[in-house]
MARVOVO-152186 format. One record per residue (C-alpha): x, y, z negated. Coordinates in steps of 0.2 Angstrom, whole numbers, plus 5000, padded with zeros to 4 digits. Last residue first. Layout:
BEGIN
X,Y,Z
...
***
This chain:
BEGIN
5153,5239,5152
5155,5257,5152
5137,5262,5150
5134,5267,5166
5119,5279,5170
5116,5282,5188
5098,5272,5188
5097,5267,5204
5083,5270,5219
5075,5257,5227
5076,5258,5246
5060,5264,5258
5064,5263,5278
5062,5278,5290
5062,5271,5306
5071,5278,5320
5073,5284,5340
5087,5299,5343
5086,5308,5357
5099,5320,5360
5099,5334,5370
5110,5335,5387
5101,5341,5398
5087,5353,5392
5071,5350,5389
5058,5365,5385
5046,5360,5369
5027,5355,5368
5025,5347,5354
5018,5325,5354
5032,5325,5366
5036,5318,5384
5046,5301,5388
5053,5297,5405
5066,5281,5405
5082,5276,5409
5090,5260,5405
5108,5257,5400
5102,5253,5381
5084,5246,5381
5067,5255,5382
5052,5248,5372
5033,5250,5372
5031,5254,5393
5021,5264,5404
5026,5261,5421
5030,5274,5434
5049,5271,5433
5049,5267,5414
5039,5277,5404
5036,5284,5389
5023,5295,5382
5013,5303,5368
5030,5301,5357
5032,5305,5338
5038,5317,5327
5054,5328,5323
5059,5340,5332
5076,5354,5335
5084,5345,5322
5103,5355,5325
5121,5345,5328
5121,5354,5349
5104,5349,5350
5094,5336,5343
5077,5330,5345
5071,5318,5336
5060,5302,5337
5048,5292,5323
5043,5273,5330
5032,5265,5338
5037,5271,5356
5052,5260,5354
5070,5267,5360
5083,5253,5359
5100,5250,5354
5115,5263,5362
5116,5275,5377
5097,5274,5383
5096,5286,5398
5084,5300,5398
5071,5310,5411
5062,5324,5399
5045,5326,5402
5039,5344,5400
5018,5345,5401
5010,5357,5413
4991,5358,5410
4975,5357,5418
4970,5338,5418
4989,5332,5416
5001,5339,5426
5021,5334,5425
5034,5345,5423
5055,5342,5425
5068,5339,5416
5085,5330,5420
5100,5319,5410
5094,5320,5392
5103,5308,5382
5096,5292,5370
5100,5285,5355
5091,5270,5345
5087,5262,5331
5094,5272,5317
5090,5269,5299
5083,5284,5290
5083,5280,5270
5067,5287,5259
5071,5284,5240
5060,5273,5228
5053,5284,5214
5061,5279,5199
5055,5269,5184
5060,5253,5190
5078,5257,5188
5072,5260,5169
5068,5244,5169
5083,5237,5180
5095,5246,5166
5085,5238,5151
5087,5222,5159
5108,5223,5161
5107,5231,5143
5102,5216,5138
5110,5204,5145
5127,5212,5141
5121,5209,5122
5119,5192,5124
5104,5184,5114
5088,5193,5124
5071,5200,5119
5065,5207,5132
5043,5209,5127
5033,5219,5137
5015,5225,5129
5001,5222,5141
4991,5224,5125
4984,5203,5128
5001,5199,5132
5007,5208,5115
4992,5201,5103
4998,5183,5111
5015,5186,5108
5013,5192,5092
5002,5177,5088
5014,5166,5095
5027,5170,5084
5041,5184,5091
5059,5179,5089
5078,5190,5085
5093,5187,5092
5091,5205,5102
5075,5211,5104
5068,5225,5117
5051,5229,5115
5041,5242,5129
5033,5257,5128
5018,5266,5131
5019,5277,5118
5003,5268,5106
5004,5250,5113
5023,5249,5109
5021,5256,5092
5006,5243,5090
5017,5231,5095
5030,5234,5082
5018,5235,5070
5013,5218,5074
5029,5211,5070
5046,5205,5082
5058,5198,5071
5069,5206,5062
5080,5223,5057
5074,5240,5063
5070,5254,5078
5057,5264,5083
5052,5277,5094
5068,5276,5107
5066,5286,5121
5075,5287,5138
5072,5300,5150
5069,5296,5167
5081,5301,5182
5085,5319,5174
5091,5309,5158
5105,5301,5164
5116,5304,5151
5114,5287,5139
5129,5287,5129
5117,5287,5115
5111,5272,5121
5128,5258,5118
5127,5269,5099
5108,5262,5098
5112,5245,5103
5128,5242,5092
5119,5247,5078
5106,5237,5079
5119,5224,5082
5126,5229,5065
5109,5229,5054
5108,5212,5059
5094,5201,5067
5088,5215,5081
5074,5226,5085
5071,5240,5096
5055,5249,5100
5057,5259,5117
5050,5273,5124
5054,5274,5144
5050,5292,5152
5048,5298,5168
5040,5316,5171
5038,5320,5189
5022,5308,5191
5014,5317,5177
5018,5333,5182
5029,5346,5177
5027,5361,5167
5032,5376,5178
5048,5381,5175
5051,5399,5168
5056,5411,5179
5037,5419,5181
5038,5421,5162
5054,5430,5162
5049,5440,5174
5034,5447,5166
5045,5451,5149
5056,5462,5160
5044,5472,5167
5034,5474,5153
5050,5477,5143
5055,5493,5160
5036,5500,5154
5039,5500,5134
5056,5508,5137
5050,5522,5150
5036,5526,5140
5048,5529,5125
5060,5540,5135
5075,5531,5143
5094,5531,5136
5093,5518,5124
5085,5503,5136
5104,5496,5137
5105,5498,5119
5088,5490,5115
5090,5474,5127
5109,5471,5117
5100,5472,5100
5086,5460,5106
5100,5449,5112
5108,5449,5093
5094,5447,5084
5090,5432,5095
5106,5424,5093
5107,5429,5073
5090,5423,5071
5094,5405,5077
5111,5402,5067
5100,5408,5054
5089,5392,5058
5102,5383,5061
5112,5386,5044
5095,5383,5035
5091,5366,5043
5108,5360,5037
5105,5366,5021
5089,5356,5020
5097,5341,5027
5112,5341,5013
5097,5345,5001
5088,5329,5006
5105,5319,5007
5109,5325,4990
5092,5320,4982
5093,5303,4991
5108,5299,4983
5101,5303,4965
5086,5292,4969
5096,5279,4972
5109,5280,4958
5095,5286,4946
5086,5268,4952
5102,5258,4951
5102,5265,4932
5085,5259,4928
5090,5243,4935
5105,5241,4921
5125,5243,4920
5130,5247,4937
5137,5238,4951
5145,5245,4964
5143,5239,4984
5151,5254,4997
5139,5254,5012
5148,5245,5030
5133,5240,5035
5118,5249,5031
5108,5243,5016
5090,5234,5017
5081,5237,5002
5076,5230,4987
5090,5218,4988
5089,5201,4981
5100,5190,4990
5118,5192,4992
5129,5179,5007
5146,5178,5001
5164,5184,5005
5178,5179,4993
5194,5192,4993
5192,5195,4972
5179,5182,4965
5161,5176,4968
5152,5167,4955
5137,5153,4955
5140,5147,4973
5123,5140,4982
5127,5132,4997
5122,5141,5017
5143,5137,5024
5146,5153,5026
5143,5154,5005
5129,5157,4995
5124,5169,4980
5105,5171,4973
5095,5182,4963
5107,5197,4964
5098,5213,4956
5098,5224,4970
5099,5242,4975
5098,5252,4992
5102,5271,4996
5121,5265,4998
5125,5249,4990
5121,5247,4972
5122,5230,4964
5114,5224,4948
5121,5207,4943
5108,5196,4939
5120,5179,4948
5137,5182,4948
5149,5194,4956
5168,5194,4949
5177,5211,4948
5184,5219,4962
5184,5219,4980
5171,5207,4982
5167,5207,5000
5149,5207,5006
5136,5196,5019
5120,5206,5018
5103,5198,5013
5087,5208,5015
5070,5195,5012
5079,5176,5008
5064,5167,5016
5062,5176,5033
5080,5182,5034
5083,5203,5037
5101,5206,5040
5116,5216,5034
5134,5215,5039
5154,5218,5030
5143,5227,5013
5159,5231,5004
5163,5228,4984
5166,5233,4967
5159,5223,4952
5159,5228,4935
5173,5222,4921
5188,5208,4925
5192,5202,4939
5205,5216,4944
5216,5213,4961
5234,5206,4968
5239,5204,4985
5259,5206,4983
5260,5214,5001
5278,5203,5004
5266,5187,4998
5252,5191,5010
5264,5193,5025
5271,5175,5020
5253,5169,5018
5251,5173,5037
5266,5166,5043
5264,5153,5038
5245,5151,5043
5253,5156,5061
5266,5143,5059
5253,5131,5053
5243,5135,5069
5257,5129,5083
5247,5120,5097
5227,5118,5090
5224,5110,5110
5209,5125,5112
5220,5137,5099
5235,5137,5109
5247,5147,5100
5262,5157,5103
5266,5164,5086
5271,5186,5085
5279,5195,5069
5279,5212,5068
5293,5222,5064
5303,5225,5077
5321,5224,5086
5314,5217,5104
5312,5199,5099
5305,5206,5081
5288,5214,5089
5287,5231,5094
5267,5237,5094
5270,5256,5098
5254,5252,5110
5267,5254,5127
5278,5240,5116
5263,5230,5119
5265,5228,5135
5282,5219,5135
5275,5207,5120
5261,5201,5132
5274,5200,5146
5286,5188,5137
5270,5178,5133
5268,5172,5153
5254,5163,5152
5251,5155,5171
5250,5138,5168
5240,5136,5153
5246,5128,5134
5252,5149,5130
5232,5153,5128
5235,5164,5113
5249,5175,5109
5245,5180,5090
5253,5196,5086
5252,5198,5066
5248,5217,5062
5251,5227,5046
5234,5238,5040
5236,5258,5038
5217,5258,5042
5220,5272,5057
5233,5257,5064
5222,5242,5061
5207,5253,5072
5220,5258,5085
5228,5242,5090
5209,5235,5090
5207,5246,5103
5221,5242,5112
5216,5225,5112
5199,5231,5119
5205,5239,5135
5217,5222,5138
5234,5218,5135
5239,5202,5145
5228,5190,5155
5236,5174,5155
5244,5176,5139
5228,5179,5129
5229,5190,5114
5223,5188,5098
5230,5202,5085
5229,5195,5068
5225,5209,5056
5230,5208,5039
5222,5217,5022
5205,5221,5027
5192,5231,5025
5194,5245,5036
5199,5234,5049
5181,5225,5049
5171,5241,5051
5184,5246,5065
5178,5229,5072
5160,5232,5070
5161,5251,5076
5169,5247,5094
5154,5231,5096
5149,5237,5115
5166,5232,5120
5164,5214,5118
5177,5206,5105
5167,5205,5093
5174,5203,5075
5179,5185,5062
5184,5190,5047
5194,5177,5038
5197,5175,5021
5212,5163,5018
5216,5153,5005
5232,5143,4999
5233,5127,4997
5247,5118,5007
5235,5111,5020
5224,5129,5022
5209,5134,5013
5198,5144,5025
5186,5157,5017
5174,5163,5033
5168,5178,5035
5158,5183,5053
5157,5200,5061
5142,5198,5073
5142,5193,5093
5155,5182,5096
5154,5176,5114
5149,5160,5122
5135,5165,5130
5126,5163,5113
5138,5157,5100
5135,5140,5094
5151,5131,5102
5162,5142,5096
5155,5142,5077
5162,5123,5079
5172,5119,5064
5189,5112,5059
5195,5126,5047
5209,5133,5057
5202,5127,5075
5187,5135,5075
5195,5151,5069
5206,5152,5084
5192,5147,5093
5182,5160,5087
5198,5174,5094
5201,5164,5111
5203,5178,5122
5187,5179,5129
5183,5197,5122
5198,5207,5118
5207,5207,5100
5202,5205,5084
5203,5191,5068
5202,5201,5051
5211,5192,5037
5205,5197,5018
5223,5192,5008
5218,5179,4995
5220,5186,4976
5234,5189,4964
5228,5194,4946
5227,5210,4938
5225,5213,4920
5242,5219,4914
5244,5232,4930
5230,5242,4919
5214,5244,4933
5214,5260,4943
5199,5271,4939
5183,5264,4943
5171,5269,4956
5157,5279,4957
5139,5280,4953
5128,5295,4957
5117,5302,4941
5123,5322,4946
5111,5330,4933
5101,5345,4943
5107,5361,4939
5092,5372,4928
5084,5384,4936
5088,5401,4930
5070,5410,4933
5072,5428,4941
5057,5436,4941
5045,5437,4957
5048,5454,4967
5034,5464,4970
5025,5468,4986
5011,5479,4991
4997,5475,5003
4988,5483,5018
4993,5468,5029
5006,5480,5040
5015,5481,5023
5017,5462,5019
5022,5459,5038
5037,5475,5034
5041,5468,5016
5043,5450,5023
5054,5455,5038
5065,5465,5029
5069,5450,5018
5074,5440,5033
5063,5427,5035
5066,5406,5034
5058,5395,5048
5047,5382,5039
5031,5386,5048
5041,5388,5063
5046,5404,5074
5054,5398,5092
5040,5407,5100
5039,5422,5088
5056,5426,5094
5060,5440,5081
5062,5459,5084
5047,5465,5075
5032,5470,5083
5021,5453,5082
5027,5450,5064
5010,5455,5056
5003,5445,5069
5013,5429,5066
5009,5433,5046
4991,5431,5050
4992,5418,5062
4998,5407,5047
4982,5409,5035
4981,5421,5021
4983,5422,5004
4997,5432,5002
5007,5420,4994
5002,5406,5004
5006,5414,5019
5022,5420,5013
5026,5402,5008
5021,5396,5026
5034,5408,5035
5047,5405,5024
5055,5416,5011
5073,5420,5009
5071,5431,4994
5057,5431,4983
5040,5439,4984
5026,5441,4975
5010,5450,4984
4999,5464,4977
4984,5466,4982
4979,5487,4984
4967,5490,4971
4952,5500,4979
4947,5518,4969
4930,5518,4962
4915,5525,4970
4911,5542,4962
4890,5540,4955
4879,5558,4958
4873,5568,4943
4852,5566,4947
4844,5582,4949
4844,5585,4968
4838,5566,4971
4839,5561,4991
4858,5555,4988
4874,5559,4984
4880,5564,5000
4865,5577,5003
4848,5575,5010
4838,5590,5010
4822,5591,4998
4808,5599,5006
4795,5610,4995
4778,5617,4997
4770,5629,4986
4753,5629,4976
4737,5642,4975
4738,5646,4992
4745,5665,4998
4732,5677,5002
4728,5680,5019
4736,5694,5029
4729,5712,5028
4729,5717,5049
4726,5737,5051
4717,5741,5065
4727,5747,5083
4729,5761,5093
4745,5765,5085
4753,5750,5077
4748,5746,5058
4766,5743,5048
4768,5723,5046
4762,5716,5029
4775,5710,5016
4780,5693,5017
4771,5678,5010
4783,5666,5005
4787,5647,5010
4801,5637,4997
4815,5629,5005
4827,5617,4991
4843,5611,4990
4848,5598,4979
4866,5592,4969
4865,5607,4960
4855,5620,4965
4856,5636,4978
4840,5642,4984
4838,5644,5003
4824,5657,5008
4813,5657,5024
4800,5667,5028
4784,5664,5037
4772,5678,5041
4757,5672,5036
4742,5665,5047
4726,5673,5048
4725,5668,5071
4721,5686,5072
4740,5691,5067
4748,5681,5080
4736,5685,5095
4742,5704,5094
4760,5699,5089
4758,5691,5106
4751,5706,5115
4760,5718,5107
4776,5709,5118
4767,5707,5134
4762,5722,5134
4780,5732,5130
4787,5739,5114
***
């Protein structure tokens, strides 16, 4: 043993401390360390013998921490086993009903989906999942899934109202044939009509067109009745007339015989033909000058429109309808038609009818002018029409009197609908208001689920596009390592977000909301399918926010103030206090009377919406016939010597430099000169020195060309045919 060794276990025994030895006991749940005294060490040689203290009276003892807890002789607790949740599930879920069935908000289920192969931009709250899909997001959430027991709903009741059979031949009486007036606009239809009951609607039409399907019941001399249906002629009113064709029983074909078959007399051909409806030719305007009828019947035959003179069967009466030439033979000929059809119809048991145009009236509320069909309509009748009902509180003719009953072939006026129904609606009646209410609320029910299914079909129509790209991306990734796949979709996904358009501005986004109003459910009509053929979108897009039947309301105005939009009316009125509420908004009002009119303002408004275009008009021209270099202060500057070939070059203006068809500069002149004068202007034949605001080398036989760049309001491109 070395010094330095018995030195230290020299100190250590004269200090009287023990030998410390250490001994683990093993317990349950504890361990403990308890000090003993160990034996004494041998005596070294040359050393006395050390007897170590005795040991204390008591013992120390440490307790070790376990996973239990401090206390060695308490049994320790075993935390019970977490339930997982569990989720019910059916199939064809949406993204908000498994939300709501696991208890957790929307984002939760996107970024439970975030690895899947769906497009979580295009993914709505309503947007149905795959079944996969749903176990996969309810998996990732640490939950487990059941499937919710099948419960057989029971089918829904269908409560609709249809129409009766066929009436027993014993019970049906003749009626008066339904005569439908059409033809082009301006031919004379309305004065046709004016003239066979003695009237003057003609004279009360704005612009002096018809503009709404008008029925009129005309007793003629000998007796008999005619309903007449009176339809535009203008071609933005294509669905008012075929309207009228499908509910008639004759069509009298107006046309002028100064003009000839025109774009809308063929149309009319078309609308009697798909409503299997014979056709009276009634060659109007035959008291002028220049009507030549024989040509009229010649270009009909191009229609498939023979008339008896060339071996046919349809019947053709020059008329005048102005001087009133010839009418009876057109009424003859009328009721002779009738008679070979053998117009007959039920009057007896409920009412069967067809809505021919609906308005909004200030007194009345929702009137619609109808056609009984069948049956005979009376006062607290219960009608149904569509998704509207009414129990009939009124009836009144064209002429605004009270009528107790309508028959088979009469049209009248019906007040006391709930709601206001769409033209051309089927009218029944049924047996009770409680009935018209199952009707309704039936009909709603199947539009609701013919929407909802609509919905589904695009939304899978949706999943399968993009299940279908994602498939195609995987396959042409399948040959590359994981890390190769995940970097080349980075890639990818980077580029497609730098494609993308960059969100336009406020000036480059145009956009005209519109409220529309009219008096009739028809010209409503009319002015929404006149806009959807609106394509010029890329100019300004058009918007309509709003649109009904009546006058200009406050709400209207408050639509208008809240998208910045305007209100177009057509026959319709605005009180004072609108109007006042609207200046004071800075709302516009059109409103307008003729159709044409009104699209004609609506066009200039959105033509106001564009940017006005910047047009070059040419001033002058000028040729390069020398160069040379001049000095000013300390610098050479080209000068170009020119001759003015046409108009004049004025130092004012904008300049360019052309050479052989190329825009070598564009910007102004620091100099022009005329001999060794500085001048403004420079006329044709005169020559002239001019330098550059750039320095750039002449060369004989450049161009000069001197303009003005003028502003020019832009067009809007979109035509709607009329």
């Amino acid at each position: 043993m070395s010094a330095k060794a018995l030195f230290r276990l020299e100190a250590l025994l004269r200090s009287g401390l023990a030998v410390r030895q250490l001994w683990a006991l093993r317990c349950e749940g504890a361990q403990r360390m308890t000090w003993r005294a160990a034996a004494p060490y041998p005596p070294c040689p040359g050393l006395p013998a050390v007897v170590p203290a005795p040991p204390a009276t008591g013992h120390r003892i440490r307790l070790m921490s376990t996973k239990h807890g401090k206390s060695s002789g308490k049994t320790p607790k075993t935390k019970p086993k977490q339930e997982m949740q569990e989720v019910e599930i059916k199939q064809r879920m949406t993204v908000a009903e498994l939300a709501e069935a696991m208890n957790r908000d929307i984002d939760h289920v996107y970024e439970a989906l975030l690895h899947l192969p769906i497009d979580l931009d295009s993914l709505e709250p309503q947007s149905v999942l795959q079944d996969e899909w749903t176990k996969e997001a309810i998996r990732k959430s640490g939950m487990k899934y059941r499937w919710a027991k099948v419960t057989e709903g029971r089918v829904k009741e269908n409560k609709d109202a249809t129409k009766r059979p066929p009436a027993d031949l014993a019970v049906l009486a003749a009626r008066p044939p339904v005569v439908t007036i059409m033809g082009h606009v301006d031919h004379g239809k309305t004065t046709l009509l004016d003239s066979l009951r003695k009237s003057q609607v003609a004279a009360m039409e704005a612009g002096g067109i018809t503009q709404h399907i008008g029925a009129f019941l005309v007793q003629l001399p000998s007796g008999e009745k005619i309903t007449f249906l009176d339809t535009p002629g203008h071609a933005a009113f294509s669905a008012m007339r075929a309207r009228g064709a499908q509910v008639t029983d004759i069509v009298i074909l107006v046309v002028a015989a100064d003009d000839g078959v025109m774009k809308q007399t063929a149309e009319s051909i078309q609308h009697a033909r798909h409503a299997g409806v014979p056709i009276i030719v009634a060659v109007n305007k035959c008291d002028r000058p220049d009507a030549d009828p024989d040509r009229v019947k010649r270009e009909l035959l191009a229609h498939d429109v023979v008339c008896e003179e060339y071996g046919g069967d349809v019947q053709a009466v020059h008329i005048s309808a102005l001087q009133g030439d010839n009418l009876q033979a057109l009424a003859e000929a009328t009721v002779a038609l009738a008679e070979v059809l053998e117009l007959k119809a039920d009057p007896t048991g409920l009412v069967e009818g067809a809505v021919i145009e609906s308005r909004t009236d200030k007194g009345k509320g929702p009137v619609t002018t109808a056609i009984v069909q069948r049956g005979v309509l009376r006062r607290g009748c219960v009608l149904v029409a569509g998704k509207a009902w009414a129990k009939v509180r009124f009836l009144f003719d064209e002429h605004n009197r009270a009528v107790a009953e309508a028959g088979p072939s009469v049209a009248v006026e019906i007040v006391g609908w709930k709601d206001l129904p769409s033209a051309g609606e089927e009218i029944l009646e049924v047996e009770s208001e409680q009935r018209a209410r199952e009707v309704v609320a039936w009909r709603l029910y199947v539009e609701e689920q013919e929407k909802l299914q609509e919905d589904v079909q695009a939304i899978e129509a949706k999943q399968r596009q993009h299940l279908e790209s994602y498939r195609k991306e995987r396959e042409s990734l399948g040959h590359l390592s994981w890390r190769q796949r995940k970097s080349a979709m980075y890639r990818a996904n980077k580029q497609r977000m730098a494609s993308r358009p960059k969100e336009r501005t406020e000036d480059e986004f145009r956009s005209l909301p519109l409220v529309i109003k009219g008096d009739v459910d028809g010209s409503v009509e009319t002015i929404l399918n006149i806009l959807d053929s609106y394509d010029a979108d890329e100019q300004c897009h058009l918007d309509v926010v709003h649109f009904g039947v009546g006058d200009i309301s406050e709400n209207d105005i408050g639509l208008a103030e809240t998208f910045s939009g305007a209100i177009y009316g057509f026959n319709v009125e605005a009180n004072k206090s609108v109007r006042q509420i609207a200046a004071k908004k800075g709302i516009e009002l059109k409103l307008h009377k003729v159709i044409y009119k009104l699209i004609d303002d609506l066009k200039e408004e959105l033509s106001s919406k564009l940017p006005p275009t910047v047009e070059e008009n040419v001033i002058g021209e000028a040729s390069v016939l020398a160069t040379f270099c001049v000095t000013v202060g300390k610098k050479k500057v080209p000068v170009a010597g020119c001759r003015v070939k046409e108009g004049q070059l004025d130092r004012r203006m904008k300049f360019k430099l052309i050479r052989d068809g190329d825009v070598l500069w564009e910007g102004h002149l620091t100099a022009l000169k005329h001999h060794k004068d500085d001048v403004q202007a420079v006329k044709t034949g005169m020559e002239c020195g001019l330098s550059l605001d750039k320095d750039i080398d002449f060369r004989p036989g450049d161009e000069i060309v001197c303009y003005e760049e003028v502003e020019k309001r832009q067009r809007i491109s979109w035509d709607p045919g009329f």
